[in-house]
C-alpha positions in Angstrom: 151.2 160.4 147.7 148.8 160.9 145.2 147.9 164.3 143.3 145.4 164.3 141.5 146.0 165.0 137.6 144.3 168.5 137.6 144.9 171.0 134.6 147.9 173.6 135.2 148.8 172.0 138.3 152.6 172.7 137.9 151.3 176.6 137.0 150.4 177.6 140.8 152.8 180.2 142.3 152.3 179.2 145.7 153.7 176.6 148.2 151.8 173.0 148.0 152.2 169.6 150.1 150.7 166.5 149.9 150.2 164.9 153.5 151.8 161.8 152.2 155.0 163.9 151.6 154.9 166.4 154.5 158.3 168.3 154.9 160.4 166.9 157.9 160.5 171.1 158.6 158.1 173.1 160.0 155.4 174.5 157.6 153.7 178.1 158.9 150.4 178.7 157.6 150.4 181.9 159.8 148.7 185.1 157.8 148.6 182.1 154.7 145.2 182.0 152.8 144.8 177.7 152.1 143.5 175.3 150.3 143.1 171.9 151.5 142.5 169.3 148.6 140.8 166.2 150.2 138.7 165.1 153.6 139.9 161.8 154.2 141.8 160.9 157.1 144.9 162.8 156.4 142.3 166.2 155.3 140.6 165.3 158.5 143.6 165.5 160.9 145.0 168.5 159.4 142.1 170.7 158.8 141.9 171.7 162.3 145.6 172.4 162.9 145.5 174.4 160.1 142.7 176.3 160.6 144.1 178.0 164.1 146.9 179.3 162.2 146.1 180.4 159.0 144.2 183.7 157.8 141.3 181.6 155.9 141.5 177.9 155.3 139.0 177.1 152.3 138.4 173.2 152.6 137.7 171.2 148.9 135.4 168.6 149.6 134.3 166.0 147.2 132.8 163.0 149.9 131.1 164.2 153.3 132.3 161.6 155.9 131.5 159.6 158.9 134.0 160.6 161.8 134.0 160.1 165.4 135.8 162.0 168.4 138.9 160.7 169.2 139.0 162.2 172.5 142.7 161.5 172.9 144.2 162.3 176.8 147.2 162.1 178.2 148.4 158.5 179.2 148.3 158.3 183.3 151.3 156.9 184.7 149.6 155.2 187.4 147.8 153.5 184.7 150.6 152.4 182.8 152.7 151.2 185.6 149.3 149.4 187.5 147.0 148.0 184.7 149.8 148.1 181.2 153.5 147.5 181.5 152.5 144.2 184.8 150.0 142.8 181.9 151.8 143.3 178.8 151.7 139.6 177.3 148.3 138.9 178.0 147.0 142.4 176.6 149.4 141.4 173.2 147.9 137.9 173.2 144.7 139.2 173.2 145.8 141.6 170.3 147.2 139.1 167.9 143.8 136.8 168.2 141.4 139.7 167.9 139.3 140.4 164.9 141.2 143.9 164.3 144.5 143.7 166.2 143.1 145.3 169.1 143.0 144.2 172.7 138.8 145.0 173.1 135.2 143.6 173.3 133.3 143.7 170.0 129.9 143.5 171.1 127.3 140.6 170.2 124.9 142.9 170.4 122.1 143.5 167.4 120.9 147.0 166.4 117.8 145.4 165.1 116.9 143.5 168.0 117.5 146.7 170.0 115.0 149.3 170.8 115.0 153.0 169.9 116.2 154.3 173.7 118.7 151.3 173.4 120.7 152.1 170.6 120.7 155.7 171.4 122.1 155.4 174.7 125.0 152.6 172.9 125.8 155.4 170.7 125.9 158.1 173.0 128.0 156.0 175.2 130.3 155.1 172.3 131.1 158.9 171.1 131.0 160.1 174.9 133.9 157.6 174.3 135.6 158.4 171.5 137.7 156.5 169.1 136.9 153.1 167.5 135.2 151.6 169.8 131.8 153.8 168.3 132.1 150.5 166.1 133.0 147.8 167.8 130.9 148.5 171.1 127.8 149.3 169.8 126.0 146.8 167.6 127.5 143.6 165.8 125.0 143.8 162.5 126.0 147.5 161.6 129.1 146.2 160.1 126.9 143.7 157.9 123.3 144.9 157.6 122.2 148.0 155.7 119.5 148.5 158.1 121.1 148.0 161.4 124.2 150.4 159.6 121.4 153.3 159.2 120.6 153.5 162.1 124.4 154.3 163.3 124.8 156.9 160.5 121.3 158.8 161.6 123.2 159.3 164.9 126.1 160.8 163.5 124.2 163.1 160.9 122.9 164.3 164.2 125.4 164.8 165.7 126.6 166.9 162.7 123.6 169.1 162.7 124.6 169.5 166.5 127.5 171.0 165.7 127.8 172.8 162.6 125.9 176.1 163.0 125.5 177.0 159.6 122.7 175.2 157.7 124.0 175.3 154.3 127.4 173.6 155.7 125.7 171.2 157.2 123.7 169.7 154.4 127.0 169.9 152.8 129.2 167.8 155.4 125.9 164.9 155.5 127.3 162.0 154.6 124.6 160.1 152.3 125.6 158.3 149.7 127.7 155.6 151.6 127.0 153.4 154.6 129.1 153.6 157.9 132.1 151.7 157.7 132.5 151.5 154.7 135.1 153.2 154.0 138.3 153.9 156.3 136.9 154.9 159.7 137.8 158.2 160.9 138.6 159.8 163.9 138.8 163.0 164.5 139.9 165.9 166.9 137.3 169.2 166.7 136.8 168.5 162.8 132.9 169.6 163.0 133.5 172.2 165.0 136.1 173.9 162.7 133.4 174.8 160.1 132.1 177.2 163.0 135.1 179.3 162.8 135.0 182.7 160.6 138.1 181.9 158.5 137.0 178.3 157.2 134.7 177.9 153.7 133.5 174.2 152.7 133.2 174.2 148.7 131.7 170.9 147.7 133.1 169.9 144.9 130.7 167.2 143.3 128.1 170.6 143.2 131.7 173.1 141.3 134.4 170.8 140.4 137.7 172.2 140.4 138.4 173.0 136.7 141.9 173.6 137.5 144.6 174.8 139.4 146.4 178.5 138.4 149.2 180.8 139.1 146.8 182.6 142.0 144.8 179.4 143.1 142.0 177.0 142.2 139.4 177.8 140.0 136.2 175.5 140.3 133.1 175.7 137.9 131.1 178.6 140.0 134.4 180.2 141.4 138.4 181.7 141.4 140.0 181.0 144.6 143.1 183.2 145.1 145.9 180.8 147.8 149.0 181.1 148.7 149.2 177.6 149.9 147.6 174.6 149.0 147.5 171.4 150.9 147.0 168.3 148.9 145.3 165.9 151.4 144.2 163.6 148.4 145.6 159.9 149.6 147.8 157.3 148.1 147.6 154.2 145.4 147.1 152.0 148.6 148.4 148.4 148.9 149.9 148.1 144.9 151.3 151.1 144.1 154.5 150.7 146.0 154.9 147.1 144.9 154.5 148.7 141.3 157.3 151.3 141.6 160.0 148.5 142.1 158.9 146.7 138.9 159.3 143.3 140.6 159.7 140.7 138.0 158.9 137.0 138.0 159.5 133.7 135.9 159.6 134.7 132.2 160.1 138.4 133.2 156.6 138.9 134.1 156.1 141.7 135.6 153.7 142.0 138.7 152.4 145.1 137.4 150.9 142.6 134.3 150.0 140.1 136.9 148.0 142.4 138.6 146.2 143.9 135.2 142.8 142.6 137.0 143.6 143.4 140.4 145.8 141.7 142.9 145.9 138.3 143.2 148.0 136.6 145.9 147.8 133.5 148.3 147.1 134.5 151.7 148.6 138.6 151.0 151.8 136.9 151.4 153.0 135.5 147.8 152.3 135.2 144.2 151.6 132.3 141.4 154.7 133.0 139.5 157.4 135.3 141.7 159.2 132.7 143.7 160.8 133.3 147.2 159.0 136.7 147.0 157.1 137.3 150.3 155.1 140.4 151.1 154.5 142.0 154.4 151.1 142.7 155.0 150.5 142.2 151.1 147.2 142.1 149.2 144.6 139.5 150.7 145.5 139.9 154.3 144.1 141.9 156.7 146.7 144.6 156.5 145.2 147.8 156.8 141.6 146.6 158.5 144.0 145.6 161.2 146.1 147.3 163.6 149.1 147.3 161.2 151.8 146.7 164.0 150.4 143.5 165.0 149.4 142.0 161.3 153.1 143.6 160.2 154.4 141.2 163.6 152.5 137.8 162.1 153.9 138.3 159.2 157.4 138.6 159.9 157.0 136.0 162.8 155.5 133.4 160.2 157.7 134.1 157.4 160.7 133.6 159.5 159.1 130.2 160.9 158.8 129.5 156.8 162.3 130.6 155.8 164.2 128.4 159.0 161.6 125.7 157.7 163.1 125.8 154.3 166.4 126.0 155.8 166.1 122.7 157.7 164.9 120.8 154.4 167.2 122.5 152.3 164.6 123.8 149.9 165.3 126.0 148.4 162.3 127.7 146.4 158.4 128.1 148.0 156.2 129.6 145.2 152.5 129.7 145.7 150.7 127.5 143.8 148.6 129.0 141.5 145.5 126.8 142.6 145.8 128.0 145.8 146.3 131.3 145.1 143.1 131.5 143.0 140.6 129.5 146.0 141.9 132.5 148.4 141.6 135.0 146.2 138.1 133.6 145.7 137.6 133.5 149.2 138.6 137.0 149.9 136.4 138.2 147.3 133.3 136.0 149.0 133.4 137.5 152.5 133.9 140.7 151.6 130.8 140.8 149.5 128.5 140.5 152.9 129.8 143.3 154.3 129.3 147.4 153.9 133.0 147.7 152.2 131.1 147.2 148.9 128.9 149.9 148.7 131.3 152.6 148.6 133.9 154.0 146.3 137.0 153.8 148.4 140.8 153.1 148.5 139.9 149.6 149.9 138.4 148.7 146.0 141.3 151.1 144.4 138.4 153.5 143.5 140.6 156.6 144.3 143.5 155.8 141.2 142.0 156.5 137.9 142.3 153.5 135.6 142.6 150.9 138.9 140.6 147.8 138.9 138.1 147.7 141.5 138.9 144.5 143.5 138.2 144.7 147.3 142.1 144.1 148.2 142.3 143.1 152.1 140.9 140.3 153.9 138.0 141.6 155.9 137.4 138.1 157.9 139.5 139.0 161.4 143.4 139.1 162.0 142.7 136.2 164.6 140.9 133.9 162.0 143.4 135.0 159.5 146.5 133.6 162.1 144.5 130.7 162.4 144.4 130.0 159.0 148.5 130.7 158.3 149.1 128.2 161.4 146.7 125.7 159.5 148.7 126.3 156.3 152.2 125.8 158.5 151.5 122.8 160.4 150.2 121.0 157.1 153.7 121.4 156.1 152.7 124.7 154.3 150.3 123.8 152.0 149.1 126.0 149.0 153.4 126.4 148.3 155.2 124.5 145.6 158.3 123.5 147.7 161.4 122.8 145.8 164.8 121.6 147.1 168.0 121.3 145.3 168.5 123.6 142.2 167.1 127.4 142.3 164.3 128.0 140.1 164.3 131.4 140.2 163.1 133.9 137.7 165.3 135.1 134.4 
């Protein structure tokens, strides 16, 4: 995970964890006065959990956020054994051609050509509902149209002054400086509802930065904090940063880390200009995370295999991307993501949450389904975009 370089971090006294890191033993925040660092998805799952056990929970919030009920129930078996396990193949087929993985509707739907009482009632429907679907059911412009997208985040700053009983907390959990959407899209158990309890205190950071951490706790510009734990719910260098810990090398000992000065650069998130026979899983310019990651994970290994028994049969034996290629996808990935909300936010997506990371929108926002499409295209025209070479490895030195 990533922490945060805050001054005297390695001075506090206490426990700390990073979600990213959580111990495979049980952590007790019973009687525990916390700290949670962060209100992303990790800080948004944990926050409540924490809260019922520990003595005061004192949330650190730097971005308010958009996040709907999950309203997760138990699975009926009847269910399972009547509409899932006889109808498995066609609900995975309709999965692997859907826009996000998913076996659901998106709705065609247009905010702006809906009236007032009509988008109310789709957005009551949708967080009756719970759960992703608050997106894809509604309206199909909110995802690309600043105006249809307000009127979606009205609803759920609504919602939010619904809850929250305390005014002061309220204005402080509003998002309003990003549309819906744009960045990761939350869900949530009870989140709201846990700045009601007595033991929970929002501190918005952006108003008292933290200043830095101490022996006793965290002291922000207005404030000392005294913890005895503090939970670091502060996210990860998403999509790179595990490829950069290996320090992968290519032709000429490149390194990708260099290749990558300007942000990643890959043909079809699933090789690079330069590091022959090197294939990625759910790599940089594919759908990846905007997808349901076991499905995109599954079309990757299914097509790569395809492309390694292919290689097999015409004894080649080196497929590099060519660097043409790589730069017209690139391109391309860069193109449609520019009509869509993912832009007007600072969010892992661009690498906004790593200091020093170059903002470069990094997965392919156009559909896992059109994305398949576009691999099979590449396939069946004998995998174009690679440099295929038989005969004599030209690998890197």
């Amino acid at each position: 995970g990533n922490i945060p370089d805050i001054k005297g971090l390695e001075t506090f006294e206490g426990e700390s964890y990073h979600t990213g890191a959580w111990p495979h033993n049980e952590v007790d925040f019973t009687g525990k006065r916390v700290a949670v660092i962060g209100t992303g998805s990790s800080g948004i799952q944990s926050i409540p959990v924490i809260a019922k056990q520990a003595e005061s929970l004192t949330v650190f919030q730097r971005t308010p956020q958009y996040t709907i009920p999950a309203r997760h129930e138990t699975v009926d078996r009847k269910f399972l054994d009547e509409q899932v396990k006889p109808n498995y193949e066609e609900i995975l087929e309709k999965a692997r051609w859907s826009k996000a993985g998913f076996p659901v509707e998106f709705s065609e739907r247009l905010a702006l050509e809906s009236t007032a009482e009509e988008r109310q009632e789709a957005y009551e429907a949708g967080w009756a509902k719970g759960g992703h679907g608050f997106l894809w059911g509604s309206f199909k412009d909110i995802g690309v149209d600043r105006r249809a997208n307000d009127t979606a985040a009205e609803f759920i700053r609504a919602k939010i002054r619904e809850i929250v009983k305390d005014p002061e907390t309220v204005e402080k959990l509003l998002p309003t400086d990003h549309p819906l959407g744009s960045k990761r899209a939350l869900i949530d158990t009870n989140y709201f509802e846990t700045y009601n309890r007595e033991n929970v205190e929002l501190v918005d950071i952006r108003h008292s930065p933290i200043q830095e951490i101490t022996p006793e706790g965290i002291r922000t510009e207005d404030e000392d904090f005294e913890f005895d734990m503090i939970v670091f719910a502060t996210g990860f260098d998403a999509m790179t940063g595990s490829f950069f810990k290996m320090d992968i090398r290519g032709r000429d000992n490149l390194s990708l880390k260099d290749k990558w000065a300007e942000g990643p650069k890959t043909y079809l998130g699933l090789q690079v200009a330069g590091f022959p026979n090197m294939f990625m899983i759910t790599g940089p310019g594919s759908p990846s995370v905007l997808a349901n990651m076991t499905v995109a994970i599954e079309q990757h290994q299914d097509w790569i295999t395809d492309f390694i028994e292919h290689m097999r049969t015409h004894d080649i034996e080196v497929a590099e991307a060519d660097a043409d290629a790589e730069s017209a996808w690139v391109s391309h990935v860069n193109e449609i993501a520019e009509s869509t909300m993912f832009m007007l936010a600072d969010s892992w997506y661009l690498g906004a949450n790593i200091p020093g990371k170059p903002r470069v929108f990094m997965p392919y926002v156009g559909g896992l389904g059109t994305y398949r499409e576009k691999c099979n295209e590449v396939a069946d025209n004998d995998y174009e975009g690679f440099v295929l070479n038989a005969g004599v490895r030209q690998l890197a030195t």
